[in-house]
N, C-alpha and C positions, 0 to 999 in steps of 0.2 A: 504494500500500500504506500504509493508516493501521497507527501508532503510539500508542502511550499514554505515552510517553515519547522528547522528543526526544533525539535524538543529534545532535554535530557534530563531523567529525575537527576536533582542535584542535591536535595536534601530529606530529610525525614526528622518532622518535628514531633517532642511528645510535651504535650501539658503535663504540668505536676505543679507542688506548689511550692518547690524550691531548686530554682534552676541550677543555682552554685552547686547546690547538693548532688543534684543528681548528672550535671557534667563532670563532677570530681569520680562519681564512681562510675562510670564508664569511658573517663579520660585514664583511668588506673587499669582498668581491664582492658582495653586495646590500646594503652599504649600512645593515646592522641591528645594532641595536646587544643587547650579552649582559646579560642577569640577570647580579647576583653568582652566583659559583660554588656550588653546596650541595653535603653530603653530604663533605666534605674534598676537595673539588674533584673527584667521580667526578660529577657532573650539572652543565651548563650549557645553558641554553635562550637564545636567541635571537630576540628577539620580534617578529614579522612588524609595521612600521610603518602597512598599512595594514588590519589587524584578522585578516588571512585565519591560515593555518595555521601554527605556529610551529617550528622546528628544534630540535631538543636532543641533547645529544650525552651518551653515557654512559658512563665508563670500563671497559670489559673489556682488562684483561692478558693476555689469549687472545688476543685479536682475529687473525684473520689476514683479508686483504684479500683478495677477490675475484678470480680470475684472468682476468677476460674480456678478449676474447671466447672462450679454453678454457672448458671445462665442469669443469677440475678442482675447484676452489675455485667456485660459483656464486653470480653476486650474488643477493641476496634481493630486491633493490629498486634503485633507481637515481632519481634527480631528473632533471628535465624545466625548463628553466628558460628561460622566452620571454625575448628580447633584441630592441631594437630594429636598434641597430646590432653586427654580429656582429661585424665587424670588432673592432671597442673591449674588445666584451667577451672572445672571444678572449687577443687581447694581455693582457691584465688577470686574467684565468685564470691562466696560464703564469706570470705576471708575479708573483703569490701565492703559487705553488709547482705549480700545476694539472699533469696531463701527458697530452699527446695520445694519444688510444688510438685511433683510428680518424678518418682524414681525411674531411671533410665530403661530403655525398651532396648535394642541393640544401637541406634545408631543415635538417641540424643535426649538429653535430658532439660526439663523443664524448670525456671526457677523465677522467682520475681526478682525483680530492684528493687534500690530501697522504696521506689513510689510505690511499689505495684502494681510497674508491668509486666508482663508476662515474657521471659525471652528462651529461646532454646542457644544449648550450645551442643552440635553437632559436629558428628565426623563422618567420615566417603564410607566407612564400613558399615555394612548392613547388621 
């Protein structure tokens, strides 16, 4: 399907109700380092180090976290995040404030941030 105008997802924003917070523990877990804060500290992006899609996080004072796996509160979205070794990253999860939500099946395991999103961290093996 041609275009006349590119498009590229460049970013992926999650509400929460403390942007600082929640870019320090996913600037710890991959490794990325945060833009200064804008907007009186409601926006902080996080810039993917090898060009691809970037994290930002946005302050909402409402936010309530996601209840999964209930359907009461539904997540909207969830991250996928390939790991070589799972072991490591795991521990390092947990280790930031992460929290297990569902134990691993063969190839990924489930855990929230501190807000209460839902993310996997996943490997190639089935």
């Amino acid at each position: 399907m041609a275009t006349s105008a590119s498009i590229k997802l460049d970013c992926v924003v999650l509400d929460c109700p403390d942007p600082a917070a929640l870019a320090r523990f996913y600037g710890e877990l991959l490794g990325w380092e945060a833009d200064e804060p804008e907007n009186d500290g409601r926006w902080i992006t996080l810039r993917n180090p090898d060009g691809g899609v970037h994290l930002a996080f946005q302050r909402d004072p409402e936010y309530r976290p996601p209840t999964w796996p209930s359907r009461e509160r539904q997540q909207m979205l969830h991250l996928d995040f390939l790991v070589t070794d799972v072991e490591r990253a795991q521990r390092r999860a947990v280790a930031l404030g992460a929290t297990l939500l569902q134990d691993p099946p063969a190839n990924f395991t489930v855990y929230a941030d501190p807000a209460g999103h839902p993310f996997c961290l996943c490997t190639n093996s089935a």
